[in-house]
MARPA-192790 format. One line per 10 residues: number of its first residue (from 1); their letters; for each residue x, y, z of N, C-alpha, C. Coordinates in nm, 3 decimals, always signed. Layout:
<nulos>
NUM> A> X/Y/Z/X/Y/Z/X/Y/Z; ... $
</nulos>
This chain:
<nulos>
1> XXXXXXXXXX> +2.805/-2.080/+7.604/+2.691/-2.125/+7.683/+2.610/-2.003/+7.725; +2.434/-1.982/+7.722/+2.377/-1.892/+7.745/+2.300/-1.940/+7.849; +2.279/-1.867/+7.990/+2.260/-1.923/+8.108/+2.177/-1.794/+8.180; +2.067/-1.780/+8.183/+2.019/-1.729/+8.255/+2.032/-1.564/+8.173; +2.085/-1.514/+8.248/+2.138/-1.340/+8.155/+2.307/-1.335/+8.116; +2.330/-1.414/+8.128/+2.508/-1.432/+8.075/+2.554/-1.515/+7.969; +2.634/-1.461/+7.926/+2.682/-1.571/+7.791/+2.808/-1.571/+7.847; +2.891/-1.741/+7.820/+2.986/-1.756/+7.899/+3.070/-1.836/+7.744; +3.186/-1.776/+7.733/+3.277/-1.850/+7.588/+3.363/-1.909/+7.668; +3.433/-2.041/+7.665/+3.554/-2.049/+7.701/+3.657/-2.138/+7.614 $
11> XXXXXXXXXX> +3.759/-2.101/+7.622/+3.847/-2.157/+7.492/+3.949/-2.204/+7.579; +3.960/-2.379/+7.523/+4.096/-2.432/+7.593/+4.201/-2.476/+7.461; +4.292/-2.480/+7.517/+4.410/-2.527/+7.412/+4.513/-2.622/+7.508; +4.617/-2.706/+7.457/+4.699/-2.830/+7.532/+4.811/-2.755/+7.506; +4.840/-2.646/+7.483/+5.002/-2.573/+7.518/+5.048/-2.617/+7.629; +5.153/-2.494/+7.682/+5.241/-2.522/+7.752/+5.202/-2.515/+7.869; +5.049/-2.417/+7.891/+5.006/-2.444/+8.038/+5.064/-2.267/+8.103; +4.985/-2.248/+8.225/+5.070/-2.139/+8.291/+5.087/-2.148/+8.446; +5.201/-2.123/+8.458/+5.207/-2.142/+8.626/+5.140/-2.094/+8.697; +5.112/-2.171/+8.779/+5.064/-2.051/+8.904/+5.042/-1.972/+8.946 $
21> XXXXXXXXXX> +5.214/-1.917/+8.955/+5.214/-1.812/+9.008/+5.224/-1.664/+8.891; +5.192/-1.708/+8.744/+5.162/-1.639/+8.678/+4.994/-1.625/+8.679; +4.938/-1.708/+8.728/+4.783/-1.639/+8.650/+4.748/-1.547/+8.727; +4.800/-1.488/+8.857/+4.738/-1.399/+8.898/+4.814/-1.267/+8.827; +4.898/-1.280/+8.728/+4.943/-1.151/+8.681/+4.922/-1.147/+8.545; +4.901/-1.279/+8.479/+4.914/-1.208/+8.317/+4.784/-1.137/+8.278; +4.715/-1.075/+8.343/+4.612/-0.948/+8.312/+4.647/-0.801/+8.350; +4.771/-0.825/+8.456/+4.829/-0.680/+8.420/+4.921/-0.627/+8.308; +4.890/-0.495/+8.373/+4.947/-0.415/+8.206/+5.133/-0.420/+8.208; +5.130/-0.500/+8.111/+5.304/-0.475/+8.089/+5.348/-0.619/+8.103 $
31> XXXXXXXXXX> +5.239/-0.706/+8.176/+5.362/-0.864/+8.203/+5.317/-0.919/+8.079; +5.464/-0.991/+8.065/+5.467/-1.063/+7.942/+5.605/-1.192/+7.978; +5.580/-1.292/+7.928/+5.680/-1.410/+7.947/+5.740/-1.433/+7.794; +5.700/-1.330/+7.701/+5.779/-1.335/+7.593/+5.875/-1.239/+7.547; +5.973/-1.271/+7.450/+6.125/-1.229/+7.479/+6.080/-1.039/+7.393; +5.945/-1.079/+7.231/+5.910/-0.942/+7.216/+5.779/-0.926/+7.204; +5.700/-0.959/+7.332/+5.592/-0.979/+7.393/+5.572/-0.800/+7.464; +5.457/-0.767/+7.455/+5.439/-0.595/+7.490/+5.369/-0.563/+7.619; +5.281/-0.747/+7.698/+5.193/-0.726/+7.784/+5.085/-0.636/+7.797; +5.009/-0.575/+7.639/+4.903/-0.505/+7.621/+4.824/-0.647/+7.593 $
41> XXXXXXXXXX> +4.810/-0.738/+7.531/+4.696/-0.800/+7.506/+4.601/-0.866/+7.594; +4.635/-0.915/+7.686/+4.533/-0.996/+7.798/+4.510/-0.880/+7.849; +4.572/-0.762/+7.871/+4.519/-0.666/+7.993/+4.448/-0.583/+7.938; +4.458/-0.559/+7.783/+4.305/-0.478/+7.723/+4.192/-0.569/+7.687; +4.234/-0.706/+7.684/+4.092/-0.801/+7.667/+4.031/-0.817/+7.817; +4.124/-0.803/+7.890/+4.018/-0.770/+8.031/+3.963/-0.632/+8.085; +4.027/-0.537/+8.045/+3.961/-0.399/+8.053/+3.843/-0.397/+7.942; +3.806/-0.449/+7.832/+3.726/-0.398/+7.721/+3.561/-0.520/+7.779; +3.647/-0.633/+7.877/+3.546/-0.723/+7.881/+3.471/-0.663/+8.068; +3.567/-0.592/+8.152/+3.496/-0.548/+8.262/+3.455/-0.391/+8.219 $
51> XXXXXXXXXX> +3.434/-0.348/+8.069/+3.359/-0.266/+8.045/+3.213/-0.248/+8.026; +3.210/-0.403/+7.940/+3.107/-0.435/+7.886/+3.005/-0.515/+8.002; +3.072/-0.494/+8.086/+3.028/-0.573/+8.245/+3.029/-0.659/+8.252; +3.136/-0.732/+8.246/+3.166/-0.897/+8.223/+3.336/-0.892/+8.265; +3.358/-0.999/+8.277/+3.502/-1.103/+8.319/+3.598/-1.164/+8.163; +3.702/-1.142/+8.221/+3.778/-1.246/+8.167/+3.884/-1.324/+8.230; +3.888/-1.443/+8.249/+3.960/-1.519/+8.356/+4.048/-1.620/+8.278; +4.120/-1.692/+8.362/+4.209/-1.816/+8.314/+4.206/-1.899/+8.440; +4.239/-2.012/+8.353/+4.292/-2.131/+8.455/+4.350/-2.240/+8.419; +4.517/-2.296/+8.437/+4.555/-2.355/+8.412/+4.575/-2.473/+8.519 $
61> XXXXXXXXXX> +4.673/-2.575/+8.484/+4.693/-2.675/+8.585/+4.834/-2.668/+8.602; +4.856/-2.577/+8.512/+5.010/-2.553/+8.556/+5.123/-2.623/+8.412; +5.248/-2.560/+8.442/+5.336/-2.644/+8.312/+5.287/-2.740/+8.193; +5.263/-2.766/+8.076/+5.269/-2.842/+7.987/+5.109/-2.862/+8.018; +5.032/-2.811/+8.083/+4.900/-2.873/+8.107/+4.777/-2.783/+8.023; +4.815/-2.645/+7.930/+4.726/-2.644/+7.904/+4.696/-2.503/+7.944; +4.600/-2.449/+7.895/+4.535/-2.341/+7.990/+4.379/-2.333/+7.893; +4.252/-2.263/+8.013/+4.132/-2.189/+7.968/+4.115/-2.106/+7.974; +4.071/-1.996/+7.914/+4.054/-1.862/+7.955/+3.906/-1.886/+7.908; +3.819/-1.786/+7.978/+3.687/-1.806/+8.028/+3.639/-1.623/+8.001 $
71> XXXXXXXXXX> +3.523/-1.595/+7.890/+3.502/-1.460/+7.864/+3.358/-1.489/+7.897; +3.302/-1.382/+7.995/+3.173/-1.384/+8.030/+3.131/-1.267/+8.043; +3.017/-1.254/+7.980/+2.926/-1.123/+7.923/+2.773/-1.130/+7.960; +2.713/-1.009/+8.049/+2.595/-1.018/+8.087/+2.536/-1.029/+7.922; +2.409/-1.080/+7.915/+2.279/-1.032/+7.805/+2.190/-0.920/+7.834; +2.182/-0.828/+7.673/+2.079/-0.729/+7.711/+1.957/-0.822/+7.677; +1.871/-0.837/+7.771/+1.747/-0.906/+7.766/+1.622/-0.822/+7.725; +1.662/-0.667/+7.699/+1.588/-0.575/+7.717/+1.538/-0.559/+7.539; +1.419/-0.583/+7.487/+1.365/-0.591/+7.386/+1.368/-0.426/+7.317; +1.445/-0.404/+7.190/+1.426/-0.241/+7.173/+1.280/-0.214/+7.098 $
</nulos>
């Protein structure tokens, strides 16, 4: 969706969902809920996306429900 000066992607899927009390961590560096899981991937897709001056977020409803993660990126509006 392009809204004003932001472009906003968001991708849902009906997995397993994430708890709670995980979404406030799986963007740091190192957590991982898998057995050979490295906890680099969400936390360099959110460093590369608050580079570019933008977000990357989630939100689930919890267990078996699913999750969104939400990538939002200002627009250069600026004509070269």
């Amino acid at each position: 969706v392009v809204s004003g000066s932001s472009l906003r992607v968001s991708v849902r899927d009906e997995g397993e969902g994430i708890p709670e009390e995980n979404l406030t961590r799986i963007f740091a560096h190192g957590f991982t809920t898998r057995n050979a899981g490295h906890g680099f991937g969400l936390h360099s897709c959110a460093l590369a996306a608050k580079e570019m001056g933008g977000t990357l977020t989630a939100h689930s409803d919890g267990p078996g429900q699913g999750a969104t993660f939400t990538l939002q990126l200002p627009l250069n509006t600026t004509q070269a």
